[in-house]
N, C-alpha and C positions, 0 to 999 in steps of 0.2 A: 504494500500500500504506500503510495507515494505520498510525502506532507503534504500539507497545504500550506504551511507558515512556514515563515523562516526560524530555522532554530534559534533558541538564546541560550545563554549557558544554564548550567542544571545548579543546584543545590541540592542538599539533604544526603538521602543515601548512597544511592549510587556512586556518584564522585568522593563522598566519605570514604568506600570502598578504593579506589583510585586514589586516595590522597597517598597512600604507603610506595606504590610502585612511581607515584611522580617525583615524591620525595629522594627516591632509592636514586634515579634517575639524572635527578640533580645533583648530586651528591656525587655522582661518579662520573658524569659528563665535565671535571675538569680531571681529572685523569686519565680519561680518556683521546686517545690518539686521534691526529688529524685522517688518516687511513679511517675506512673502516674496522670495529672492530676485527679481531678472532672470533672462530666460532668459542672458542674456549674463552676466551676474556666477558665476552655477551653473555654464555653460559652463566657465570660465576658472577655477574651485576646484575641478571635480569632475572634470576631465579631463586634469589634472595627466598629464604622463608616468611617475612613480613611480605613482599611483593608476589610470593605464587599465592598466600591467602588472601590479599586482596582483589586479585585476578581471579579466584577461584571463584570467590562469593558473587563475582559480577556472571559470573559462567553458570553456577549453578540459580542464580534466581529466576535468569532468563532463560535459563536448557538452552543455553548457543551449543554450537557443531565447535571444536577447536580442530582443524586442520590436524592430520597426524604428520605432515611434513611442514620443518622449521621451514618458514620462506628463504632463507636465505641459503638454502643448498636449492634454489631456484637458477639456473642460468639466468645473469644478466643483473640477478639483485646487490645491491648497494646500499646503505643508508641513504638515504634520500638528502641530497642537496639542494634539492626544489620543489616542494608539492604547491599544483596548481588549486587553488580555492574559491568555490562558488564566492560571491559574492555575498548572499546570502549568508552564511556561517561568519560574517563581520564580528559580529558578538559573543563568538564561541570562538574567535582567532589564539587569546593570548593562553588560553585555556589548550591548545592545540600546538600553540609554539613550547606549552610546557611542557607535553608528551612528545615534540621530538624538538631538543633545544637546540640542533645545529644543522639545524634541515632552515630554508628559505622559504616561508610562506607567500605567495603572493596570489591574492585576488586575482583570476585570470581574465577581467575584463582590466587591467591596471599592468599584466605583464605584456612583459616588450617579446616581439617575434623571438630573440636571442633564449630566453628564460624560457617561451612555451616549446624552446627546440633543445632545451636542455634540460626539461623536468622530466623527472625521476616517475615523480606520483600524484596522483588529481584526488580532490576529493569533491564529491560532486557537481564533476567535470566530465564530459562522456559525448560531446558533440561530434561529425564527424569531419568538423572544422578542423577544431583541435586536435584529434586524432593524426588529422594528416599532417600535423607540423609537429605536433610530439613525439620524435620517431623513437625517443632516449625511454619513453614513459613506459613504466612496468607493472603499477599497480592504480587502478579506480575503485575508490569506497563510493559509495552510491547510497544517498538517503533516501532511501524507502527500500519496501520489500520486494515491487515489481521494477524487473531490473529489462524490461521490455526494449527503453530506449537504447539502453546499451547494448545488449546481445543481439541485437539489428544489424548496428555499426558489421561490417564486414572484415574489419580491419581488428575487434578483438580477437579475431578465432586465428586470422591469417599472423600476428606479432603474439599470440598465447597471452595477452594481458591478462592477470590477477584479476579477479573481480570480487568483492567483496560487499556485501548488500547489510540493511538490519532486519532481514528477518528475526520473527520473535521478540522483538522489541514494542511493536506495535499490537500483539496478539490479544493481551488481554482488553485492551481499550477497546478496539473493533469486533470485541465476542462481544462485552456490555451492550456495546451500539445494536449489535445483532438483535441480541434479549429483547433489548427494548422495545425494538420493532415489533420482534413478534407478540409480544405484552398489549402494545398500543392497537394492534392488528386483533389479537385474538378475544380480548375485554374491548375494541371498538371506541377505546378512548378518546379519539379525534370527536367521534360522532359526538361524545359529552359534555367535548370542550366548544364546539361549535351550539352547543345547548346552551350551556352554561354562558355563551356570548351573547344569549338572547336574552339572560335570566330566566329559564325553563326550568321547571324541575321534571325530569324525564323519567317519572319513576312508575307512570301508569299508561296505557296505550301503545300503539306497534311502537319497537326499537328494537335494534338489534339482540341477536343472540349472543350473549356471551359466552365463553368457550374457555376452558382450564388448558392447562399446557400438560398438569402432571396425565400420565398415561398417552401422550401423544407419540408420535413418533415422528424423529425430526431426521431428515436426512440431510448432508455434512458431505458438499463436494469437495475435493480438496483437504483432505486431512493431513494439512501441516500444521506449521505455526500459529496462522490464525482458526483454522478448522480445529485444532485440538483444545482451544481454549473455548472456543464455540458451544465443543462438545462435551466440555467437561460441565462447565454451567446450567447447560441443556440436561446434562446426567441429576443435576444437584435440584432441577425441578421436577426431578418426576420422569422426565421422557424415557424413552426410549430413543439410543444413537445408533444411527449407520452412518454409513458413511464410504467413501470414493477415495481412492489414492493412489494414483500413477506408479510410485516408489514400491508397491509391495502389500500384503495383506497385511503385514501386521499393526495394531494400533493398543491404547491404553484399557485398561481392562472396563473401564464405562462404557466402550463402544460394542454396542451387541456385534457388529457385522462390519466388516471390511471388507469391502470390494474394490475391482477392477474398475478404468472406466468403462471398460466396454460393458458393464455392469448397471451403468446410469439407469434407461429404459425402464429397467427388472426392478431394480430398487423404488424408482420414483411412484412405480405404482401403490407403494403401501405408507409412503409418507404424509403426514401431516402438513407437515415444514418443510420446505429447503433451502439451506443456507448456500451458497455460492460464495466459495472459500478457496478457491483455483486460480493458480495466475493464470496470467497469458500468456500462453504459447498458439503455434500453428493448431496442434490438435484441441486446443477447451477453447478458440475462438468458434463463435457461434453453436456452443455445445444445445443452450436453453433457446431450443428450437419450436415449429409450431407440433412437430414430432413428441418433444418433449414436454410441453404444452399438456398435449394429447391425450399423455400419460397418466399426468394426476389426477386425482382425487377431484371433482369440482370441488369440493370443501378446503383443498388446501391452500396455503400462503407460499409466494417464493419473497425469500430474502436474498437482496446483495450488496457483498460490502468488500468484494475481490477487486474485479475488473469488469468494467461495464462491455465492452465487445466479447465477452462470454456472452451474452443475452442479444438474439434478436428483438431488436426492438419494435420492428412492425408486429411480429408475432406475438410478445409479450402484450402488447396494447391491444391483439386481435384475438387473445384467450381471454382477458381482463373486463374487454367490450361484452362477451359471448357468454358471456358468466362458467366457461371452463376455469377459471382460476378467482378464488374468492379473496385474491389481495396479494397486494403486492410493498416492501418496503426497499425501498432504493438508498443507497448511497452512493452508487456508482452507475451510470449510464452511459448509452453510447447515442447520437457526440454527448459529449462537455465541452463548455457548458450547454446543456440540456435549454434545445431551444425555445422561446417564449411561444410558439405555436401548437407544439407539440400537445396530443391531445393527453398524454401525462398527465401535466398539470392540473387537469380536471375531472378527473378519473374519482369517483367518491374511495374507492378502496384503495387510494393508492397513497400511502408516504415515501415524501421524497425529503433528503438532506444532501447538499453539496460538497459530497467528495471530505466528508469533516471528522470522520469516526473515529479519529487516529488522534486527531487536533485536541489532546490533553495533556494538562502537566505531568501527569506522571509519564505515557507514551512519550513525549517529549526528552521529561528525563533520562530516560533509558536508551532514544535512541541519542542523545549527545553523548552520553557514559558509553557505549561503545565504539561511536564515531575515534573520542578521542582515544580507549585502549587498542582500537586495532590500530592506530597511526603510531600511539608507543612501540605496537608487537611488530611493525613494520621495520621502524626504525632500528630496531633491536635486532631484528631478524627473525624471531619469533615465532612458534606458530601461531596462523593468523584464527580470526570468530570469523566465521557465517560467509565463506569460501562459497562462490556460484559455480554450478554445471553451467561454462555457459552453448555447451552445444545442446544440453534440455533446459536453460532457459529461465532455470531457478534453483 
């Protein structure tokens, strides 16, 4: 899931956690040589016992992936003399010069052709502008969890660029959003605040049915990072989980069923709910079809809070119309911004929010707490957090 906002820097925990390995770091960047480290010198300052348990706590809150290969037995890697930097991350700068203190930050709309043809590493840099003049660049952090625009680029697969994303950081914020919806969908909430704007008291005469979640069954495309926190929540009311996963059957012990996608179809027929929790790729583009459609329950809701070109959107409006699908909550639509004509908008069963489910302080926190430990573990040589497949995509 891609921000909406610009990051700012974090407080509280997470970077409390980070305070030990930034401290270690400083502390030993003036005896450390103008060369890049040793693998044995790095070893021996960056694996410090106060620094792998600060590391650790940030690894195990989030369940990040740590790479089992240090980066720097990567061909071509070096500590970085120059990492290019969104613009955006201004406010997270000095907090990032302090996880790599002999690395050259510069805002890549403010570096000179000379700098973008001798950086190292981008961080939230991935155009294919830039690309083609960073012939030196070895490594892109990318903030968000759909890494779409990057693994496009042709030019990552062709020079083997690093890629590194924040999946997981955002999973629990975008599962709440998820709930939500289905909460405001399934009690008809909308309908009572649109009462309540009249000063009605709607408690006698037709009004919707309201509808419990516990005993339903919600089905969970995409059981990753943000699909497993979806599912867990979903387990904690009552549901019943299935669920969809490219990678493999196995999943956490709340989920009754894990499938295939070629599985979708089969499943969708006994679901209540479904979450759409799958990036994009070639194969989940246009998955919620008028096929898929077709499938459900007319009593069921689809939620989405992945990526909006999963869902056709004529289709979707043409189940919605038809009363094949009893509701719909959007956070994600295809285009964006979701245009003013679009019969969406008007649609009684249908909530929309703008691409925002992420946009909270905590998701916030977490994905800055990692932005700035993968640029330490970079610099360091490190193993890196949340390493992309980028020939699957994620």
């Amino acid at each position: 899931m891609r921000i909406g906002t610009p990051l700012r820097p974090c407080p509280r925990r997470l970077l409390a956690a980070l305070a030990a390995i930034l401290s270690l770091t400083d502390a030993a960047s003036s005896a450390r040589p103008a060369r890049p480290p040793s693998p044995a010198l790095a070893t021996s300052v960056t694996e410090s016992p106060a620094a792998a348990g600060a590391a650790a706590q940030l690894i195990e809150r989030l369940g990040l992936h740590v790479d089992p290969q240090p980066v720097r037995e990567r061909p071509g890697w070096q500590s970085p003399r120059i990492v290019l930097v969104n613009p955006e991350l201004r406010g997270l700068l000095p907090q990032l010069q302090h996880a790599a203190p002999r690395a050259k930050l510069i805002e890549v709309s403010a570096a000179s052709p000379r700098e973008i043809a001798a950086a190292d590493a981008a961080i939230d840099v991935c155009s294919s502008e830039v690309l083609s003049k960073a012939k030196q660049l070895q490594w892109i952090h990318w903030l968000g969890a759909g890494v779409e625009r990057c693994v496009q680029q042709p030019l990552m697969r062709e020079r083997h660029i690093l890629l590194t994303n924040l999946q997981r950081t955002m999973g629990p914020s975008i599962a709440e959003h998820a709930l939500g919806m289905m909460l405001v969908l399934s009690r008809h909430l909308d309908y009572f605040l649109r009462e309540q704007q009249q000063a009605h008291w709607a408690q006698e005469g037709p009004r919707p049915q309201l509808a419990d979640l516990e005993g339903k069954t919600v089905l969970v495309v995409g059981l990753g990072g943000i699909g497993t926190e979806v599912a867990r929540r979903a387990h904690a009311f009552g549901m019943r989980v299935i669920a969809t996963r490219a990678s493999g059957r196995t999943g956490p012990e709340y989920v009754s069923y894990v499938g295939l996608p070629d599985e979708l179809l089969k499943l969708a027929k006994d679901a209540d709910f479904v979450v759409n929790c799958a990036p994009i790729t070639p194969q989940t583009t246009g998955i919620f079809n008028q096929e898929f459609f077709a499938a459900l329950k007319p009593s069921a809701y689809f939620v989405s809070v992945a990526r909006g070109r999963s869902t056709v959107t004529a289709d979707l409006i043409a189940a919605l119309k038809s009363g094949r699908l009893a509701g719909a909550g959007l956070d994600v639509v295809d285009p964006e911004p979701l245009p003013a004509d679009s019969p969406l908008w008007h649609l009684p069963n249908v909530i929309i929010t703008p691409h925002i489910s992420a946009d909270t302080p905590l998701a916030e926190e977490q994905r800055n707490a990692v932005t700035i430990e993968n640029l330490r573990r970079y610099a360091a040589g490190e193993p890196m957090l949340s390493v992309v497949n980028v020939e699957h995509g994620y």
